[in-house]
Biotite code that builds the C-alpha atoms (Angstrom):
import biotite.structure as struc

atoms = struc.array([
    struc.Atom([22.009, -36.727, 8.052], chain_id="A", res_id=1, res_name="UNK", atom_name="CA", element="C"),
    struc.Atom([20.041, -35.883, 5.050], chain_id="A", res_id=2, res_name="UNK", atom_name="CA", element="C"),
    struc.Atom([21.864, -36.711, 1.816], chain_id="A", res_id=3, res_name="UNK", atom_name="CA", element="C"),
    struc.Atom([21.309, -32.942, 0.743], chain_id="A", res_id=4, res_name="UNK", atom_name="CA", element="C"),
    struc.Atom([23.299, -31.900, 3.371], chain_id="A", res_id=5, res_name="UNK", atom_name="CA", element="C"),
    struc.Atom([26.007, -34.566, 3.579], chain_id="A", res_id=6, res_name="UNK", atom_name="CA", element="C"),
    struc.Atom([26.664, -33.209, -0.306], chain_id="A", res_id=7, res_name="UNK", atom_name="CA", element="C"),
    struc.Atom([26.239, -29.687, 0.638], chain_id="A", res_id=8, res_name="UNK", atom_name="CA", element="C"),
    struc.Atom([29.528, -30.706, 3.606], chain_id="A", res_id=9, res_name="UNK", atom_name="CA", element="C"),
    struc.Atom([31.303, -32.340, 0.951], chain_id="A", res_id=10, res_name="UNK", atom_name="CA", element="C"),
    struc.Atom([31.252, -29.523, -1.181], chain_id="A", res_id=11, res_name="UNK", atom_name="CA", element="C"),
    struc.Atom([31.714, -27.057, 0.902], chain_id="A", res_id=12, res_name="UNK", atom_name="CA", element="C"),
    struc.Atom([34.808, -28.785, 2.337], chain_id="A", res_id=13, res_name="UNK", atom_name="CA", element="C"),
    struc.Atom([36.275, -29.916, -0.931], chain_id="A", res_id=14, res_name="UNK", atom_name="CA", element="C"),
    struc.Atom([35.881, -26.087, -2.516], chain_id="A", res_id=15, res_name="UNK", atom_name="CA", element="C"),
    struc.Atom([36.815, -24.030, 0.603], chain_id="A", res_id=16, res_name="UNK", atom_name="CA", element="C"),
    struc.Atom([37.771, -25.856, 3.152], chain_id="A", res_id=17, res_name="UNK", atom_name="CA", element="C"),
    struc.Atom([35.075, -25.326, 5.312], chain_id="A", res_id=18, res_name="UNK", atom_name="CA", element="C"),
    struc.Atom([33.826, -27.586, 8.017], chain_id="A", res_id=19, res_name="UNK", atom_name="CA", element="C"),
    struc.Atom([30.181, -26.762, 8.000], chain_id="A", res_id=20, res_name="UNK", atom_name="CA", element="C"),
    struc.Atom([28.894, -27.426, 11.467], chain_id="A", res_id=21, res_name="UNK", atom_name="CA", element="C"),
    struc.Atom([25.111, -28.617, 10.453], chain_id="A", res_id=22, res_name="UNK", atom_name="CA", element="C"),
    struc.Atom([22.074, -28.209, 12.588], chain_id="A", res_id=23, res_name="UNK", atom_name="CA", element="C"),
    struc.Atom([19.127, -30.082, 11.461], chain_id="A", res_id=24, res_name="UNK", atom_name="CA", element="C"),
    struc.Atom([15.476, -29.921, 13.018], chain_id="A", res_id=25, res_name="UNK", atom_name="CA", element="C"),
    struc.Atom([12.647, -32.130, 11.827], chain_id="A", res_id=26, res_name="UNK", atom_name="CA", element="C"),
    struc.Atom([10.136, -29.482, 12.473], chain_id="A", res_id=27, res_name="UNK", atom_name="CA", element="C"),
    struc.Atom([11.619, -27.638, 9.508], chain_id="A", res_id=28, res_name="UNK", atom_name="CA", element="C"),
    struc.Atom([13.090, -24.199, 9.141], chain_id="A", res_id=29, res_name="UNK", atom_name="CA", element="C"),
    struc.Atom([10.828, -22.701, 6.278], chain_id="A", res_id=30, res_name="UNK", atom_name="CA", element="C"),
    struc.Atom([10.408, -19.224, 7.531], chain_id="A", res_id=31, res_name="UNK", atom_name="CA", element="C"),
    struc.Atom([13.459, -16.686, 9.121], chain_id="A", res_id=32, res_name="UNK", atom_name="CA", element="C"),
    struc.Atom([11.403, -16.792, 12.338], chain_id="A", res_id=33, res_name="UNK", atom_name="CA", element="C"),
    struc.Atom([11.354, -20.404, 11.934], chain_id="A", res_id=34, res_name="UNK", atom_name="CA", element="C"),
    struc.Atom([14.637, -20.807, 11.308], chain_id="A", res_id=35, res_name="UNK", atom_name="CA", element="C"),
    struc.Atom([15.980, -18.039, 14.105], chain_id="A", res_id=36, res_name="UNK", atom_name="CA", element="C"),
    struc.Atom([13.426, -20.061, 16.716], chain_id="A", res_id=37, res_name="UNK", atom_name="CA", element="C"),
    struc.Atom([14.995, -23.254, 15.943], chain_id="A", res_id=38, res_name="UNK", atom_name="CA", element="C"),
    struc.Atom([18.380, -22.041, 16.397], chain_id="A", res_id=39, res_name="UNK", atom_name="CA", element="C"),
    struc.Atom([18.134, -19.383, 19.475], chain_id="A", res_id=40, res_name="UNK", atom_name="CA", element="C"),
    struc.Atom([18.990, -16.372, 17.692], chain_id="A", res_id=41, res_name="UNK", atom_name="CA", element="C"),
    struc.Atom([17.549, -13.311, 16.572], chain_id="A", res_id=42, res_name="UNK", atom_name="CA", element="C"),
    struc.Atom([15.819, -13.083, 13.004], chain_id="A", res_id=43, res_name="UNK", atom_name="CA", element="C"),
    struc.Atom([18.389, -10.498, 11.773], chain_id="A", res_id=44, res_name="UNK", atom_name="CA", element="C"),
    struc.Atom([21.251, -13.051, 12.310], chain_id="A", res_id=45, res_name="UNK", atom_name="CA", element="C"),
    struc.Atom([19.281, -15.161, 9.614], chain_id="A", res_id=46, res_name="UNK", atom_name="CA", element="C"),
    struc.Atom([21.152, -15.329, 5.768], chain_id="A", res_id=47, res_name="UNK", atom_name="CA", element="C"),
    struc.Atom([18.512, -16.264, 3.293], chain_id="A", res_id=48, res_name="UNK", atom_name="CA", element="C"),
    struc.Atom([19.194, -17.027, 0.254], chain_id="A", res_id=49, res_name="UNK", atom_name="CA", element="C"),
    struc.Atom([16.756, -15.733, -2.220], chain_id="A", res_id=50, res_name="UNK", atom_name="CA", element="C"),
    struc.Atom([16.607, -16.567, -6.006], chain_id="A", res_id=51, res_name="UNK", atom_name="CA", element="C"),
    struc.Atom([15.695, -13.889, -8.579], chain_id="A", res_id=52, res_name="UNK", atom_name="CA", element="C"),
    struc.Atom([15.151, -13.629, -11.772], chain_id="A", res_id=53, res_name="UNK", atom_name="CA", element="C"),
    struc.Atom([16.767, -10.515, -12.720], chain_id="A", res_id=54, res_name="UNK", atom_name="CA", element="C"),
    struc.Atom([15.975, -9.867, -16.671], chain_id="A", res_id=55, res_name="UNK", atom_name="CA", element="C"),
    struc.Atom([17.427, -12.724, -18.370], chain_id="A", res_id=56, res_name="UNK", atom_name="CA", element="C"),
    struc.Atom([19.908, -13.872, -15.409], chain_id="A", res_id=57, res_name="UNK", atom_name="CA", element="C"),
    struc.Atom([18.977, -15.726, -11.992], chain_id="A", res_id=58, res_name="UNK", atom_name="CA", element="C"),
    struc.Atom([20.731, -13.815, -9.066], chain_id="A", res_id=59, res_name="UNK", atom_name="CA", element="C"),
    struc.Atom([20.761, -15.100, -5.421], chain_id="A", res_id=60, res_name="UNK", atom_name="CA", element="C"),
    struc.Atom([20.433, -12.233, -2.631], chain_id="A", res_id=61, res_name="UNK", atom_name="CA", element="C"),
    struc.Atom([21.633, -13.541, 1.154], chain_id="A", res_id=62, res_name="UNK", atom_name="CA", element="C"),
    struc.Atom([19.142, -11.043, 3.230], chain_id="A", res_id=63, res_name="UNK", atom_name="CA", element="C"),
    struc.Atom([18.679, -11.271, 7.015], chain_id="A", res_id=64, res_name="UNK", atom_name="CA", element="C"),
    struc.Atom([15.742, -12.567, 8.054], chain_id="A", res_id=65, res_name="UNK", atom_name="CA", element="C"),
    struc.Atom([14.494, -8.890, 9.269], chain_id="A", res_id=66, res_name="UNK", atom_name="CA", element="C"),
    struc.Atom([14.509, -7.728, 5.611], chain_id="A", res_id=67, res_name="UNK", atom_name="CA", element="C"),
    struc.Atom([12.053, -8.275, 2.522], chain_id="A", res_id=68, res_name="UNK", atom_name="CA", element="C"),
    struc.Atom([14.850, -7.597, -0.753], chain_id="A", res_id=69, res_name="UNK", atom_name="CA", element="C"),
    struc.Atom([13.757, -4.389, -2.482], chain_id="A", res_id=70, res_name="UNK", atom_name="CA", element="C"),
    struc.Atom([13.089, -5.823, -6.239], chain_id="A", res_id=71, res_name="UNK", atom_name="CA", element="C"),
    struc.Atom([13.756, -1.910, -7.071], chain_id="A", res_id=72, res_name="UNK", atom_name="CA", element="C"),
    struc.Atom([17.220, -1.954, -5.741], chain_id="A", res_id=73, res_name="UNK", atom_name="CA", element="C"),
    struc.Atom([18.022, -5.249, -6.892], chain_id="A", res_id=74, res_name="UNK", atom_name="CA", element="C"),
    struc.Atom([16.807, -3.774, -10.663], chain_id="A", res_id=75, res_name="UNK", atom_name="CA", element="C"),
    struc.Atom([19.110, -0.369, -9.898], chain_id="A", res_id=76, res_name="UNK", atom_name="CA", element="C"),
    struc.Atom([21.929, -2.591, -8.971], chain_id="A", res_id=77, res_name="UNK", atom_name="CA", element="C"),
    struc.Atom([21.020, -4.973, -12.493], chain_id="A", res_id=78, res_name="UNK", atom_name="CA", element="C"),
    struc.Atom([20.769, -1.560, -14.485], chain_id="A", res_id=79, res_name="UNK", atom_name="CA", element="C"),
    struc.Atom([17.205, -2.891, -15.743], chain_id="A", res_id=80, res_name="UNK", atom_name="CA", element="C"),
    struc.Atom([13.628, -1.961, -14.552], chain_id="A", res_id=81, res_name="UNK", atom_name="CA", element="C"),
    struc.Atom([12.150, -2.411, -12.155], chain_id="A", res_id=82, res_name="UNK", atom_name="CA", element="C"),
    struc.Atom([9.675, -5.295, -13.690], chain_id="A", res_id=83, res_name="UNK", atom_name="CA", element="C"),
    struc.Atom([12.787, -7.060, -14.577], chain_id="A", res_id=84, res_name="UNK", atom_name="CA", element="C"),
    struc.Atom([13.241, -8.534, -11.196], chain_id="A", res_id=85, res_name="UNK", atom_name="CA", element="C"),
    struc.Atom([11.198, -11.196, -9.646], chain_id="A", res_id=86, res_name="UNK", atom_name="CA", element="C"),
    struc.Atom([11.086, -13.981, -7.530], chain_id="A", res_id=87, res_name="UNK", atom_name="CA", element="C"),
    struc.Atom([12.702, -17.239, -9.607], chain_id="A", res_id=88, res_name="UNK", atom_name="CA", element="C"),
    struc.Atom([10.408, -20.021, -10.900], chain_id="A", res_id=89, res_name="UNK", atom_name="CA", element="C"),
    struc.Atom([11.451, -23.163, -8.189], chain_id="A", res_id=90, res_name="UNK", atom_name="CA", element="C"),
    struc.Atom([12.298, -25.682, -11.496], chain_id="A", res_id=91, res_name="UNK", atom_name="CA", element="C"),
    struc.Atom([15.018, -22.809, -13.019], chain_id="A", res_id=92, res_name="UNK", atom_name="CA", element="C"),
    struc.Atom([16.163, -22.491, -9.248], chain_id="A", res_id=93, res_name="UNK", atom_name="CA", element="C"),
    struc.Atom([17.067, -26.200, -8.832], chain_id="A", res_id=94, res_name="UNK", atom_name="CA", element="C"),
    struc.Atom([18.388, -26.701, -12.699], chain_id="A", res_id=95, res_name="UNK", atom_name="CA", element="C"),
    struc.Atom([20.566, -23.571, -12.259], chain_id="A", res_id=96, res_name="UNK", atom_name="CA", element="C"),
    struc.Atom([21.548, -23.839, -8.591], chain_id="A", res_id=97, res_name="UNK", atom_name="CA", element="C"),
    struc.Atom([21.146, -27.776, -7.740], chain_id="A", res_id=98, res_name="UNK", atom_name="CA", element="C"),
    struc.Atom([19.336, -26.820, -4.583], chain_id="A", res_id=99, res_name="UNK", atom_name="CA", element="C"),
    struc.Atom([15.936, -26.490, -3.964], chain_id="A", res_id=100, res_name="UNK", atom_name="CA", element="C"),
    struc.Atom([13.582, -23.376, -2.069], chain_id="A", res_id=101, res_name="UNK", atom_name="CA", element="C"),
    struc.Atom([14.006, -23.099, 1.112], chain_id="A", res_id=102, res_name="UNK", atom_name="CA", element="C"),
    struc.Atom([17.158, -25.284, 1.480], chain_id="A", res_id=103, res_name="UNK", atom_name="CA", element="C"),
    struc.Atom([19.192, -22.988, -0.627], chain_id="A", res_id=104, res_name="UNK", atom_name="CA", element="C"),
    struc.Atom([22.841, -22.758, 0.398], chain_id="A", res_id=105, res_name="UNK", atom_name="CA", element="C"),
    struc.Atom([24.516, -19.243, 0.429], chain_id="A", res_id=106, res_name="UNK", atom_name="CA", element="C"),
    struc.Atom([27.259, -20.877, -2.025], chain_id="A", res_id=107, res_name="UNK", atom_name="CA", element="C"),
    struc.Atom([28.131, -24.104, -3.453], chain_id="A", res_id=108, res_name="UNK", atom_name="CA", element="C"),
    struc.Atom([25.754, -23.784, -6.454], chain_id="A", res_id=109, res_name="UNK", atom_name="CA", element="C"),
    struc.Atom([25.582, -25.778, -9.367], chain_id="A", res_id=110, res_name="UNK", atom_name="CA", element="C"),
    struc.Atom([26.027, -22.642, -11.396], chain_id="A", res_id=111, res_name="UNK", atom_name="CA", element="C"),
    struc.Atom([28.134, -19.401, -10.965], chain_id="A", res_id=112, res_name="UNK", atom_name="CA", element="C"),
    struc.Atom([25.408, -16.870, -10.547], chain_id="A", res_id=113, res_name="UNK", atom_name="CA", element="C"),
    struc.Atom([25.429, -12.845, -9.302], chain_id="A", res_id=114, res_name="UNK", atom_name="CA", element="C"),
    struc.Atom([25.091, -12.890, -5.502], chain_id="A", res_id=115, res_name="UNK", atom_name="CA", element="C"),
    struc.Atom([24.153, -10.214, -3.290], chain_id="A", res_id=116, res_name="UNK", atom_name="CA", element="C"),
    struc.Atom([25.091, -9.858, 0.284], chain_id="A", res_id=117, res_name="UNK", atom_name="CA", element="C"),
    struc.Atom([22.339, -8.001, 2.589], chain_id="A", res_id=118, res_name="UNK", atom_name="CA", element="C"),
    struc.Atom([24.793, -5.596, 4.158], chain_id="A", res_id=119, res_name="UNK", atom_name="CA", element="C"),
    struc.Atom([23.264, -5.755, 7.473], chain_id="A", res_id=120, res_name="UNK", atom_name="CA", element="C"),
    struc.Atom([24.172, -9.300, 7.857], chain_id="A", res_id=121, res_name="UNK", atom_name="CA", element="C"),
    struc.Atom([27.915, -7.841, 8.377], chain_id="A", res_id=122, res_name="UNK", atom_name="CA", element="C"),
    struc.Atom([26.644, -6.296, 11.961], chain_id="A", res_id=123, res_name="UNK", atom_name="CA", element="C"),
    struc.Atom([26.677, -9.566, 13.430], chain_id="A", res_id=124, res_name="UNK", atom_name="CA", element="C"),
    struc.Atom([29.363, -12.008, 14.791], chain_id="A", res_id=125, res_name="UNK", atom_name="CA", element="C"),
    struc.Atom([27.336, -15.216, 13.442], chain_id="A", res_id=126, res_name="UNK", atom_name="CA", element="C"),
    struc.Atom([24.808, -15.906, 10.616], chain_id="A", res_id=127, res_name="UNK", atom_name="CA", element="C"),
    struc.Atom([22.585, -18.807, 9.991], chain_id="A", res_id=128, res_name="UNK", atom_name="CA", element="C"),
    struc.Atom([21.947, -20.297, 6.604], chain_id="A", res_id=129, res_name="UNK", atom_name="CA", element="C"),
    struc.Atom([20.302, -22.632, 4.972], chain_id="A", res_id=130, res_name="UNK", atom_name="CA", element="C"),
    struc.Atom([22.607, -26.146, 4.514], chain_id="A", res_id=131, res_name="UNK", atom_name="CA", element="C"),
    struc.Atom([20.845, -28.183, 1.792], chain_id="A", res_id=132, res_name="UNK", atom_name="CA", element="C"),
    struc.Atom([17.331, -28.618, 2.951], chain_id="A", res_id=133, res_name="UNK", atom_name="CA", element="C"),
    struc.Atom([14.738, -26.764, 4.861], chain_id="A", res_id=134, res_name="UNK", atom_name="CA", element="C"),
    struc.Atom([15.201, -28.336, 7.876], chain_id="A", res_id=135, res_name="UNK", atom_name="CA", element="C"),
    struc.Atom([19.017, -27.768, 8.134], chain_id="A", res_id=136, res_name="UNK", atom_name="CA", element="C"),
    struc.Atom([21.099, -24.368, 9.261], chain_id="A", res_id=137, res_name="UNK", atom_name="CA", element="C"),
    struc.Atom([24.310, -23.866, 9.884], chain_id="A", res_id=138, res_name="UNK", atom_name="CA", element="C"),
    struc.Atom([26.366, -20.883, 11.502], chain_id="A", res_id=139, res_name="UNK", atom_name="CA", element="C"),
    struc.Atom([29.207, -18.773, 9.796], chain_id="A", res_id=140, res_name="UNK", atom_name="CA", element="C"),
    struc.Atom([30.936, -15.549, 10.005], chain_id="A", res_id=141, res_name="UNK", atom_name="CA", element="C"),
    struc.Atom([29.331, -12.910, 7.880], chain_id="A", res_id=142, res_name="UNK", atom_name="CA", element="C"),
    struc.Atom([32.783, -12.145, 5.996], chain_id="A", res_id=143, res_name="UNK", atom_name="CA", element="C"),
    struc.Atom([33.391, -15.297, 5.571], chain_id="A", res_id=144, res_name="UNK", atom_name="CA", element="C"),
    struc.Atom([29.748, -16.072, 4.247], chain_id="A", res_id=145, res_name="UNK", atom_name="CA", element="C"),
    struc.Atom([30.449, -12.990, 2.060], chain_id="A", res_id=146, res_name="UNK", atom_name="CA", element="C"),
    struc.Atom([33.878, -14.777, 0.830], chain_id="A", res_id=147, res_name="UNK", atom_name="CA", element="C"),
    struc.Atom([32.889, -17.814, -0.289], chain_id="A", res_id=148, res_name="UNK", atom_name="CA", element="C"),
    struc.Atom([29.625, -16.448, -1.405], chain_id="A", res_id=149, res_name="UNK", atom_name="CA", element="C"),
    struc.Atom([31.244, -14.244, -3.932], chain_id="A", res_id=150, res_name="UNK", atom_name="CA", element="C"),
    struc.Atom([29.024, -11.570, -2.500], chain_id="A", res_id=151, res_name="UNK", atom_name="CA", element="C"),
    struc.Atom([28.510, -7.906, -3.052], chain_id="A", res_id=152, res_name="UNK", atom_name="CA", element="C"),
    struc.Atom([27.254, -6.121, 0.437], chain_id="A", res_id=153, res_name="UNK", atom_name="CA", element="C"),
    struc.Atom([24.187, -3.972, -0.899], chain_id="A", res_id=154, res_name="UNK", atom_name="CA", element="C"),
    struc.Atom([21.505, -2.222, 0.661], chain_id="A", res_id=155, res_name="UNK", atom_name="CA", element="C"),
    struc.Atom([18.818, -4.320, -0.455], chain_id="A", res_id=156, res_name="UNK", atom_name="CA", element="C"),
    struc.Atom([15.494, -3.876, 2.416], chain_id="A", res_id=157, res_name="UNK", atom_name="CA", element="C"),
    struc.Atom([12.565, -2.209, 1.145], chain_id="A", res_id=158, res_name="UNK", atom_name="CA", element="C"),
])
């Protein structure tokens, strides 16, 4: 097991008493289709995490793998414009979060940051997320994902 995701276990089990059940593939899970391939479920059940910098903040929004995140939404939600909200430079990701793109956990982050829930992620039983590194998934209820997330459910596709 990567040490990524042994910490990502540890955390997640020391903070909420979570068992993360860890799938890793050496092929890599870069993409939702990737991911959803690896895993033998659809691309909607796919929870990625997406860092933003939202004015002078960096958010993270879970969206299913189906959905690009509408920066305008996110920037409605923020109460700033529009041009406010783009995708977060990978250094301020891994100093603010401890994780790095594309193995992005929905929670345990370094830092407590605004996070967004993709509402349609709630339709499912079971969502996949990222656990550490990019070649590592693991499934969870949606409400539960939401819980320890700290997440608001938003409409967030374009």
């Amino acid at each position: 097991m990567h040490e990524r995701v042994a910490e990502f276990r540890t955390r997640a089990s020391d903070e909420f008493g979570f068992e993360v059940d860890v799938h890793e593939f050496p092929d890599g899970t870069k993409t939702a289709e990737d991911a959803a391939e690896a895993v033998g479920c659809d691309v909607a059940q796919i929870a990625s995490a997406i860092a933003l910098s939202a004015g002078d903040q960096l958010i993270v929004v879970l969206t299913s793998g189906a959905n690009r995140v509408s920066t305008a939404k996110i920037a409605t939600e923020r109460d700033i414009g529009d041009g406010d909200v783009e995708m977060a430079d990978a250094d301020e990701i891994k100093a603010t979060l401890g994780w790095s793109i594309g193995g992005v956990p929905p929670f345990c982050h370094d830092a407590d940051v605004p996070v967004y829930m993709d509402e349609t992620l709630l339709d499912h039983e079971t969502v996949w997320a990222a656990a550490g590194t990019p070649q590592s998934v693991f499934p969870i209820d949606p409400d539960r994902l939401r819980e320890y997330a700290g997440a608001t459910p938003l409409d967030v596709a374009e």
